[in-house]
C-alpha positions in Angstrom: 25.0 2.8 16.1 22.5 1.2 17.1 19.0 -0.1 15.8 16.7 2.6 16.5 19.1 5.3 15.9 19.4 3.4 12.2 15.3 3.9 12.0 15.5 7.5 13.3 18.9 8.6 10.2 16.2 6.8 7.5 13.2 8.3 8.7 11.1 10.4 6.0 7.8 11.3 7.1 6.1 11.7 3.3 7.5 8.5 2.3 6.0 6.6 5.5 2.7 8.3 5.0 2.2 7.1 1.4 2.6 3.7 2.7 -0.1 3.9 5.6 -2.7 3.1 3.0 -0.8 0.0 1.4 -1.0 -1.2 5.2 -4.4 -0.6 6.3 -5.2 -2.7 2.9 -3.3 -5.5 3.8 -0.9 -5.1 1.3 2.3 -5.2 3.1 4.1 -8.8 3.4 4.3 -9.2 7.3 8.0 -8.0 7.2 6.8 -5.1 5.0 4.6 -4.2 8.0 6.6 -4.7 11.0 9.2 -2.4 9.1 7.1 0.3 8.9 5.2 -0.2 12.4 8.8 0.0 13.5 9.4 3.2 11.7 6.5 4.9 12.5 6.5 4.0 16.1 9.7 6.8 16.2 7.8 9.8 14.7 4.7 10.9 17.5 3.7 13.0 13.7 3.6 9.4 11.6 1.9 7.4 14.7 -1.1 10.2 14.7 -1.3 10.5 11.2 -1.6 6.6 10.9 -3.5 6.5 14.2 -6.5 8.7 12.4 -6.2 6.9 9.1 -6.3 3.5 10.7 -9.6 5.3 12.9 -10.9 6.3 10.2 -11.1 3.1 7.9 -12.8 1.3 10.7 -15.4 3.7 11.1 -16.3 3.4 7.5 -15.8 0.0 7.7 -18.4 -0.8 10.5 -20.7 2.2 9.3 -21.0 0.9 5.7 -21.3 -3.0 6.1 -20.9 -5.5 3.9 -24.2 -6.6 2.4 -25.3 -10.2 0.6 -26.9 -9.8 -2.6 -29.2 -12.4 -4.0 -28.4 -14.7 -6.4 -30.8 -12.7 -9.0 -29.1 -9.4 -8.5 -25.9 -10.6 -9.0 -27.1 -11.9 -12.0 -28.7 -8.5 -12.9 -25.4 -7.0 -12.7 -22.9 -9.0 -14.3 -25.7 -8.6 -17.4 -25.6 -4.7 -17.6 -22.0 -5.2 -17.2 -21.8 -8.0 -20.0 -23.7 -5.5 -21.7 -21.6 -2.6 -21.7 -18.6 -4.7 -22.9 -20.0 -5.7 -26.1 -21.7 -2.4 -26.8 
């Protein structure tokens, strides 16, 4: 038997799909992630599903923007958060 055939017996689309987010996070060590890019490569349903999520992260991505925040409203929030705690 040979390698892909392995992939294709051990292949379970719902348990792929809960790790598409864990990937698109960077949370996957890199032999973590060239397992499942491996495993998902074999399923045209997985490689859509991820296709769109992995779209759609970078569209919020580049629509949202990270913003800097000045040195005083950092301070401003860490201080309503201080505050909270001790109330």
């Amino acid at each position: 038997m040979d390698a892909k055939q392995r992939l294709i017996d051990r292949h379970n689309c719902q348990q792929l799909m809960r790790k598409v987010m864990l990937l698109l996070d960077g949370e996957m060590s890199d032999t973590e992630e060239k397992d499942f890019l491996a495993n998902v490569s074999i399923c045209n349903h997985c490689l859509e599903s991820y296709h769109i999520e992995k779209n759609f992260k970078d569209y919020i991505f580049n629509k949202v923007g990270r913003k800097k925040l000045s040195v005083e409203m950092l301070s401003s929030i860490r201080e309503k958060i201080k505050s909270q705690l001790d109330a």
